[in-house]
N, C-alpha and C positions, 0 to 999 in steps of 0.2 A: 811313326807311333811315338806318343810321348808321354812318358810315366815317369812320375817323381819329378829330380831334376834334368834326367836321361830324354835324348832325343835318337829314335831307333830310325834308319830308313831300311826300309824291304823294297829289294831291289831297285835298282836306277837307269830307266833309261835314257834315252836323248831328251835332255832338258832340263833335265831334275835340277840343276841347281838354281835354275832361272823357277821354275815350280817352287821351292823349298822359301826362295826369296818373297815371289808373289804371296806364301801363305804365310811370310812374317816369320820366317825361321832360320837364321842364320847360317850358311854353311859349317862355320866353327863350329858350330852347335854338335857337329856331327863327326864321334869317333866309334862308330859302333855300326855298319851294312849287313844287310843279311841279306844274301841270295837264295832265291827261291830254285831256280835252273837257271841253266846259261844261253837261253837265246838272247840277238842282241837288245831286243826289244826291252830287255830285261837285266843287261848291264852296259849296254851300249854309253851312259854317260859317264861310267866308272871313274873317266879320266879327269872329266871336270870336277866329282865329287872330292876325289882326292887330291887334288892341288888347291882344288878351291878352301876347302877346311883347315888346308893346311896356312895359307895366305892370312897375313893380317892385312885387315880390311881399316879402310880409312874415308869418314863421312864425317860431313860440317861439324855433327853431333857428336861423334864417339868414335872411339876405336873398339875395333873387334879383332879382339886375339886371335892367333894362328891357333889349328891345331899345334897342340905341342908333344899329346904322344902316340904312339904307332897306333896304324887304324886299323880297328878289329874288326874282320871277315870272320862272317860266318855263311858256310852252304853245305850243299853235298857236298860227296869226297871226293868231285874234277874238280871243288873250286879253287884248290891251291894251283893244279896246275894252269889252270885257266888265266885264272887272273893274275895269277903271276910272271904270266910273260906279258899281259899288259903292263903290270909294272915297271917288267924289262925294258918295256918300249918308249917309255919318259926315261929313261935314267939322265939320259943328258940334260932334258929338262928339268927335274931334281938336284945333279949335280952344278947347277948354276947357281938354285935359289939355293942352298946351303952356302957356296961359296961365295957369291956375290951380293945375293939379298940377307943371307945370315939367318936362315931359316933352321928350326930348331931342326937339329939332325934326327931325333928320335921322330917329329912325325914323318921324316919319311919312310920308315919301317911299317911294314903290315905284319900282325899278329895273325893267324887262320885259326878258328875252329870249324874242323870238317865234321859234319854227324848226318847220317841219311836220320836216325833213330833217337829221339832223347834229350835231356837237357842242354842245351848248349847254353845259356846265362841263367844266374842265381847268385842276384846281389839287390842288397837295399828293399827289397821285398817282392823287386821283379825276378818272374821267371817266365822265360821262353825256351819250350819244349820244340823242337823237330819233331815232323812225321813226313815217312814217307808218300807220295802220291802217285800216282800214274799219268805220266804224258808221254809214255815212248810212242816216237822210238827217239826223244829226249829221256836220256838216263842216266843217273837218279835225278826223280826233282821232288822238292819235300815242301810242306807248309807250316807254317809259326804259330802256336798257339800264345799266346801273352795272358799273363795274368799278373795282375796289382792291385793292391786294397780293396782285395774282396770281387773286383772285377774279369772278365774273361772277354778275349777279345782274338779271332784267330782268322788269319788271311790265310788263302788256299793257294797260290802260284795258277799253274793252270794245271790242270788235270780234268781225268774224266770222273764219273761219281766213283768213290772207290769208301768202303766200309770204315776206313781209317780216320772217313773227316765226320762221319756219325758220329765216330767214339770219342774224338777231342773234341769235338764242337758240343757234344753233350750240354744241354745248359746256358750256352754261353750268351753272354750282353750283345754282343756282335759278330757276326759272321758276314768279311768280306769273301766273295767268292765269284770265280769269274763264269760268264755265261753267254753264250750265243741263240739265238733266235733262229732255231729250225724251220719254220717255214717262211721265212724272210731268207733263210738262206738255198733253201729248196726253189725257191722263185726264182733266183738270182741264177744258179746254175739254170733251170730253165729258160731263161732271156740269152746267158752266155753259154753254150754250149761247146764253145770252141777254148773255155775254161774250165770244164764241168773238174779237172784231176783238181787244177791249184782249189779252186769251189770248196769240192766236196774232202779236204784234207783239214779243214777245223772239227767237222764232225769223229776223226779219228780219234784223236786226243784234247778234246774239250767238253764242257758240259753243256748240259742246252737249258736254258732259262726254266724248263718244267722241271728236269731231273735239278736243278739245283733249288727249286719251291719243295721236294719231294726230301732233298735232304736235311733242311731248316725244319721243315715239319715235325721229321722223325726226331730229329735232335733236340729238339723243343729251344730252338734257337728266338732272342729276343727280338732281335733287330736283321735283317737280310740285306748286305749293299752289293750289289751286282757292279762285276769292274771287266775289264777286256772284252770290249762289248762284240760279236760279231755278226749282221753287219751295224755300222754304229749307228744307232737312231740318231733324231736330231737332238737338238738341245732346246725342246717344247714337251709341256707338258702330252698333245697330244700323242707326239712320237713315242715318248716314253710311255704312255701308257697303252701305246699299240704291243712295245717290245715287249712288255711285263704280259700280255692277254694269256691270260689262263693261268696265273700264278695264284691267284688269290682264291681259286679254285681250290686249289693245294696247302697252299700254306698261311696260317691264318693269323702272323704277324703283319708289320708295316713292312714292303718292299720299296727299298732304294734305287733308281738307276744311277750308281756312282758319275761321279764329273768330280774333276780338277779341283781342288784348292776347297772340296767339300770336307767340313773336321764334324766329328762324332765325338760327345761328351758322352761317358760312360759315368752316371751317376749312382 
């Protein structure tokens, strides 16, 4: 997410810095994470994120500053414990590049703000508000509302519909939100049947592509980008417009099937 001169990532999993590059954004660029919950799908790249922003980078053209001060976590309230025994677990790698590569001591510090509820930034004219969501029996996990110059912009993590992403999403320019396709996934245990538990375990704590056109609607949301797709369609129009069937039934903005290195101008 990038507002002002601020580059936000919400959550990181395996890749993200190789991602962050392909979309032209610096890892340096990045002293501010916000975790949505902790599966690893969802901070599995923690480690590359934080080394990487910390590393001065060096290309034919330019140099790219290290991060140089401590990288601020923000999640629910396991995310200190959480991630901070990842941290525990570079220390040696840490204590090389300070002592050998002469890497600025302070970015190797993390800063946490934990909040299931509420403000957690309010600077330069950005503010990202916490709310709680539902994906147990993952607990707590919360979603980011963003707002900047006049714009509203809020990713849900995963959860099932719950009344809380109505009320923040109220209005908003963009509502990322994740959604799986019910009867692609109904199919699918019926073919595997010798699956049907792992199968039939997204429908617990997920939303399904209708209930997520159902909550855009009600919220009079602008924009709808559909992300953690399950199962994934392809990457053709056709697929994508199988996964969406019956949304535009419901909700009578533009729908999105999010993909990789897609960027949304909020004007």
């Amino acid at each position: 997410m990038l507002a002002g001169d601020k580059a936000f990532l919400v959550d990181c999993g395996g890749a993200a810095v190789d991602q962050l590059v392909k979309a032209g954004i610096m890892p340096q660029r990045i002293s501010d994470v916000l975790f949505t919950h902790h599966h690893y799908d969802h901070n599995g790249g923690f480690f590359d994120v934080f080394i990487t922003s910390w590393r001065t980078h060096i290309t034919a053209e330019r140099v790219f500053e290290g991060r140089s001060v401590p990288m601020h976590v923000y999640g629910p309230e396991t995310t200190k414990a959480i991630i901070g025994k990842m941290r525990e677990s570079f220390e040696f790698d840490v204590k090389l590049r300070i002592s050998y590569n002469l890497s600025d001591e302070a970015g190797s510090r993390i800063e946490y703000t934990e909040r299931n509820e509420g403000v957690v930034y309010d600077k330069d004219g950005i503010r990202i508000t916490a709310f709680e969501v539902d994906h147990r029996p993952v607990y707590p996990a919360v979603a980011y509302k963003f707002e900047y110059n006049g714009k509203t912009a809020v990713i849900s993590g995963d959860t099932i519909p719950v009344a809380s992403m109505e009320k923040h999403a109220a209005g908003a320019d963009l509502l990322v939100h994740e959604a799986y396709n019910k009867p692609w996934l109904d199919a699918l245990i019926a073919r595997y049947p010798q699956h049907e538990k792992a199968l039939s375990n997204p429908a617990k704590y997920h939303t399904t592509t209708l209930e997520a056109a159902g909550i855009a609607q009600r919220a009079g949301v602008r924009h709808l980008v559909l992300t953690h797709h399950i199962p994934a369609p392809e990457a053709n129009p056709a697929a994508e417009q199988a996964y969406i069937a019956g949304m535009a039934d419901i909700y009578a903005g533009p729908i999105t099937v999010g993909r990789d290195l897609m960027a949304f101008v909020l004007k």
